[in-house]
N, C-alpha and C positions, 0 to 999 in steps of 0.2 A: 588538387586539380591537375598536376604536372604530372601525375602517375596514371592518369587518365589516360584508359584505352580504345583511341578511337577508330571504326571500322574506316578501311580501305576500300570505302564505294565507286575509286575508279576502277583501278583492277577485277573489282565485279563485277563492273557494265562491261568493261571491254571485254570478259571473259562470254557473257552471258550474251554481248552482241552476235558474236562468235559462236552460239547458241555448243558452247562447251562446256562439258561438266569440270569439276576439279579434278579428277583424275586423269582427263584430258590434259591437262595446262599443265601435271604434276607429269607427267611422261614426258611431254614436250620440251620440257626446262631443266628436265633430273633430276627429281623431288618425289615426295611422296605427298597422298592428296591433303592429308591430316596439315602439312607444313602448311600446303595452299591455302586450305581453309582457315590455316590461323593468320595468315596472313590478309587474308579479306578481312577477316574480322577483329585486326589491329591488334592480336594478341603477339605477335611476332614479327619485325620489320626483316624483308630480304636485307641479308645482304650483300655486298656492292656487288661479288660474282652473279648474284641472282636479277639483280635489279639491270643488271647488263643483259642479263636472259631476257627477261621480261621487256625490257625495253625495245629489244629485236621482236619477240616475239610478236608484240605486238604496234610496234612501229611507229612510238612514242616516247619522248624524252622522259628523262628521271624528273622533272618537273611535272611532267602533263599526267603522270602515273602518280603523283602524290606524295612519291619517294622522299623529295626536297619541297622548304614552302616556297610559295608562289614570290615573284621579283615584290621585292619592298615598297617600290616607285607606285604598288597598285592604288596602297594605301598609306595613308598618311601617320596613323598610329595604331597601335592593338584596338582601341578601343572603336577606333572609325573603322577597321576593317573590319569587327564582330560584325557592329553594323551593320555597313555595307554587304558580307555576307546574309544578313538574315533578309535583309532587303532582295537583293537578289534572288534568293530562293521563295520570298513572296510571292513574288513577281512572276517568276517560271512557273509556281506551280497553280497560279493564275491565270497562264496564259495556256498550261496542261488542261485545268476545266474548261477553258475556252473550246479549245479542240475537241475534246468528248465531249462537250454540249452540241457542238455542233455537228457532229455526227450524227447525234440524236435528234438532231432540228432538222439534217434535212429527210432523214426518213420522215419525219415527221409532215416533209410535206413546205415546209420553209427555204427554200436554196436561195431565193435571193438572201434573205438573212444572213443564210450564211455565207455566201461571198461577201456581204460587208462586211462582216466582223473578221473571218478569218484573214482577209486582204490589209487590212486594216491592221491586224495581230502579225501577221506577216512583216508587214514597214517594221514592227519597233523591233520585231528578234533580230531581223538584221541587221537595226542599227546595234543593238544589244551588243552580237559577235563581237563588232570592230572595234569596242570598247576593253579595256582590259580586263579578264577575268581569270577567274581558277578553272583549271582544265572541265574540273566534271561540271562547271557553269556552262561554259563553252558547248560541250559534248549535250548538255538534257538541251539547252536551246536548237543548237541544230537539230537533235532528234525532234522537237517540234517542228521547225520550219520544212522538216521532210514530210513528218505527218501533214501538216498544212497544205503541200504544194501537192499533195497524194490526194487530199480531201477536194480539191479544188479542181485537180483533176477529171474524179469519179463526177462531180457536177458541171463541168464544162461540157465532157460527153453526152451525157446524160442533157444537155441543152442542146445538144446540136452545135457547140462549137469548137470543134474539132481542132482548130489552131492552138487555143485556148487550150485545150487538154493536154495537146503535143506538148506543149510548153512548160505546162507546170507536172507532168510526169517526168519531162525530162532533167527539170528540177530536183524533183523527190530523187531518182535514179541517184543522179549528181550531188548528192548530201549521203545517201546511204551509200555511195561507194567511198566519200572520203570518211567517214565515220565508221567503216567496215563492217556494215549489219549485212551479214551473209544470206540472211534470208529476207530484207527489203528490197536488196539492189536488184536480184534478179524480178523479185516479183515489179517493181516497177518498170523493169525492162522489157519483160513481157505486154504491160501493157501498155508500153509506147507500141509495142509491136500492134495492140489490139487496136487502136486510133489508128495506126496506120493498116489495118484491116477493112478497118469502116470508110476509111478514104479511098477504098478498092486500090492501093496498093497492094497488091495482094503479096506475091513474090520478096519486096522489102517485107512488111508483116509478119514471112512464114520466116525469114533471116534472123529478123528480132525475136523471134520466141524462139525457135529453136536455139540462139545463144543464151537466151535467160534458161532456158530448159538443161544444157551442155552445163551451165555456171548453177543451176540449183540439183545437179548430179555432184557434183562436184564440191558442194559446201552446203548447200541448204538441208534443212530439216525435213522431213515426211512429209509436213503439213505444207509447207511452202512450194516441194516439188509437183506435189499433188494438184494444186490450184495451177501454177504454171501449165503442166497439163493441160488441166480443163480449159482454161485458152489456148493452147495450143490446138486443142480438139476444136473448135471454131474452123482455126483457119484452115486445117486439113480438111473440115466439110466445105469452106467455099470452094475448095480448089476441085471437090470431089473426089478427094482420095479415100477411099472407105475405108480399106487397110491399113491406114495410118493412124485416120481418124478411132477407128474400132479400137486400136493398138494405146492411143493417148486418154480415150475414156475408160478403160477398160484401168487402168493403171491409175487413173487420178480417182476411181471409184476407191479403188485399194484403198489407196494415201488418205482421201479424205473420208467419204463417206463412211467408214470403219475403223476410223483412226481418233475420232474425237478428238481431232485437231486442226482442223481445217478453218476455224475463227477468227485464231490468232493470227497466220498467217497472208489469211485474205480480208481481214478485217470486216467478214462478212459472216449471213449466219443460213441457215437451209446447206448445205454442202448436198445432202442428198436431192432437195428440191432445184440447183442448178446443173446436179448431173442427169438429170431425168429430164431439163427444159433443152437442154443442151443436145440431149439425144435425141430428142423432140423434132427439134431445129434441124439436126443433121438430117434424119430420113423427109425432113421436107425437104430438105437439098438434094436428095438422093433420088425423089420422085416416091415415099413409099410412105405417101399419107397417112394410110390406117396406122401402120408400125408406129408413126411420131403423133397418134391422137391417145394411143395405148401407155405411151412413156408422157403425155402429159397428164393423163390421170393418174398417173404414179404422182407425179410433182403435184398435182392436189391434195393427194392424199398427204404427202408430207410438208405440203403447206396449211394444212388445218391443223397439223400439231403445234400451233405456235401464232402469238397477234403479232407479234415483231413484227414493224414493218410490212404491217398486210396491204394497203393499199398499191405501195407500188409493186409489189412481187404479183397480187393480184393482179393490177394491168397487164405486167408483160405476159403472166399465165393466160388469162381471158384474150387478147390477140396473137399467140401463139396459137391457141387453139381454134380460132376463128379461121388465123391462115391454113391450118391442117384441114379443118373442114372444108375450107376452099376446096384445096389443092383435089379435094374426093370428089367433090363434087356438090355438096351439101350446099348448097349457096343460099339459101335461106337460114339454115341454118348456123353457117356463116357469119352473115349479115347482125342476128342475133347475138351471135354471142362478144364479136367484134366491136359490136355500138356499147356494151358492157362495158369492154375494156377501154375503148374510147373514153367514155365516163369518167373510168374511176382514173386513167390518166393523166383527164384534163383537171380532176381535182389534188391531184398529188402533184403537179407543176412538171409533169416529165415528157418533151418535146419529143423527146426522141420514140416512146413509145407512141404517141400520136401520129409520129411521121410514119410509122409503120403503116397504118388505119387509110394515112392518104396516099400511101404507095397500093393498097390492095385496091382502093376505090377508083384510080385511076385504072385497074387492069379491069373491074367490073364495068364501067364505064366502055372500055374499049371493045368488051366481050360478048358475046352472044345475049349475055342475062341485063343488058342493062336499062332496057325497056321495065324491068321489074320495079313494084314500086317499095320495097324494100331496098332497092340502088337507090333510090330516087330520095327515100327517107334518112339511107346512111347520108348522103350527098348535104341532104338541109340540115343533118346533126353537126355536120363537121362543118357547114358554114355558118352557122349559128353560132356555135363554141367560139373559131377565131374569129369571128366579127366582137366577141366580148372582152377578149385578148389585147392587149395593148398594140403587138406587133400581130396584123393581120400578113399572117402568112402563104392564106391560101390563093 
């Protein structure tokens, strides 16, 4: 057993956070890739000149890189520390299913669920941290509690409570930058910027994404600058810059939609069906309805290749297109397709897309058509729906 060659799974992750190949780390440190790889895979221990490298490179002690074992004080004897290692790694990789279950719960339509459990899985990883562990304990935890404060995020927005989101993105942010994931930190930067979009700070909003956008130039991968983008392209349409906006979709099409890698990085799936909702949205901001009823039948069309997650992608599709029809003039036609979306929104628990429904009905209300009794029937949908709601919001 003493001859036993065990991999280097710190040096892997930090390598792989750093979304670097080995021949990357093998230039950087003055090596060749073959060393590095034998070195991940514990067939070769750096030595001390290199473990000095490595420790710079990536800005970690010869302990926390696995070089030397962990302080003694952790555990009591070999046999209690086996233990307690394997416990631990129970444990993480329990609370790892937790998080991709509930990814899955809440497209599925579940978010209160999962705000209990992940809140709840949240309390113990932190208390986990401040307990003593082996570096790559330490590191796979935090990597949850990022993913965690990320997921919690996406659902807070997604409720309408925008405090709430500010918060636990800025969380997420704040774990993937001390953990150095080159392509989580920006991407949660951007979308603190995106919260702070929806709060009509606009100007902060365009600050924050364009420094996530400047930092995934800069270190992130294709996939991750690409999505950056695609938020970015939001706020260049509220502002109405079209130039910009055309310049930012136009480039995150590149990255994601043709790069079969836009999942990983935004944790999400359609890349080509949110760059078509996206362009959508812009020409309704631009005044050029038809153009964005055109590009949301594109996002149909590539949202029928796929059930993932149909319910909510369908809401925002079906009130995207109701607002487009608006915006023509269609207002029956509108109305129709809007109370659709309403629907299927209020069955997938998604507030924020409803709140859309009572922003347009408030402009039909106010507007020449509101005698129609298609206003009058959106009006008793949507009283009806929150009157069944626990928090009547209308």
């Amino acid at each position: 057993m003493n001859g036993e060659k065990k991999p280097n799974i710190i040096i892997r992750r930090e390598r792989q956070l750093r979304g670097w190949s080995q021949q990357k780390v093998a230039e950087l440190v003055g090596t060749s890739e073959d060393v590095v790889s034998r070195w991940e895979r514990g067939e070769r221990k750096p030595s001390p000149f290199f473990q000095e490298k490595l420790c710079m490179l990536y800005g970690r002690s010869t302990e926390e890189l696995g070089f030397i074992p962990p302080s003694l004080n952790m555990f009591t004897a070999t046999t209690t520390q086996m233990e307690d290692i394997h416990v631990i790694d129970e444990r993480l990789d329990q609370a790892e299913s937790i998080i991709n279950l509930s990814w899955e719960a809440w497209f599925a339509s579940r978010p209160k669920q999962v705000v209990r459990e992940v809140t709840k899985l949240l309390f113990n990883l932190e208390k986990t941290i401040l307990t003593p562990l082996a570096a790559v304990h330490k590191l796979h935890a935090k990597e949850l509690i990022m993913r965690g404060h990320g997921l919690l995020g996406g659902i807070y927005l997604d409720e309408l409570q925008k405090d709430a989101a500010f918060y636990h993105y800025s969380q997420a942010h704040k774990v993937a930058e001390e953990i150095h994931d080159i392509n989580l930190s920006p991407t949660y930067f951007v979308l603190i910027g995106d919260v702070l979009r929806r709060q009509n700070d606009k100007m902060v909003a365009l600050s924050y994404m364009e420094q996530a956008r400047d930092q995934a130039i800069r270190t992130a991968n294709m996939a991750t600058l690409g999505y950056v983008l695609q938020i970015l392209a939001y706020a260049y349409s509220d502002i109405g810059n079209e130039a910009a906006f055309e310049c930012a979709i136009s480039k995150a099409t590149d990255l994601l939609a043709f790069a079969d890698e836009g999942k990983d990085a935004a944790k999400k799936e359609f890349t080509p069906f949110e760059i078509y909702e996206i362009q959508g949205k812009a020409n309704r901001d631009l005044g050029k309805p038809l153009k964005a009823i055109s590009y949301l039948e594109l996002a149909e069309k590539s949202l029928n290749h796929t059930d993932s997650m149909m319910p909510r992608w369908r809401a925002l599709l079906e009130i995207s297109r109701g607002q487009a029809l608006y915006d023509a003039g269609e207002i029956k036609s509108a109305i129709d397709v809007i109370s659709k979306g309403f629907i299927l929104a209020y069955q997938c628990h998604s507030p924020h897309q409803m709140n859309r429904v009572r922003k347009l009905l408030k402009k039909l209300e106010s507007g020449p058509d509101k005698s129609f009794s298609e206003v009058q029937n959106l009006k008793s949908l949507l009283y009806e729906t929150y009157m069944r709601m626990d928090n009547n919001v209308i």
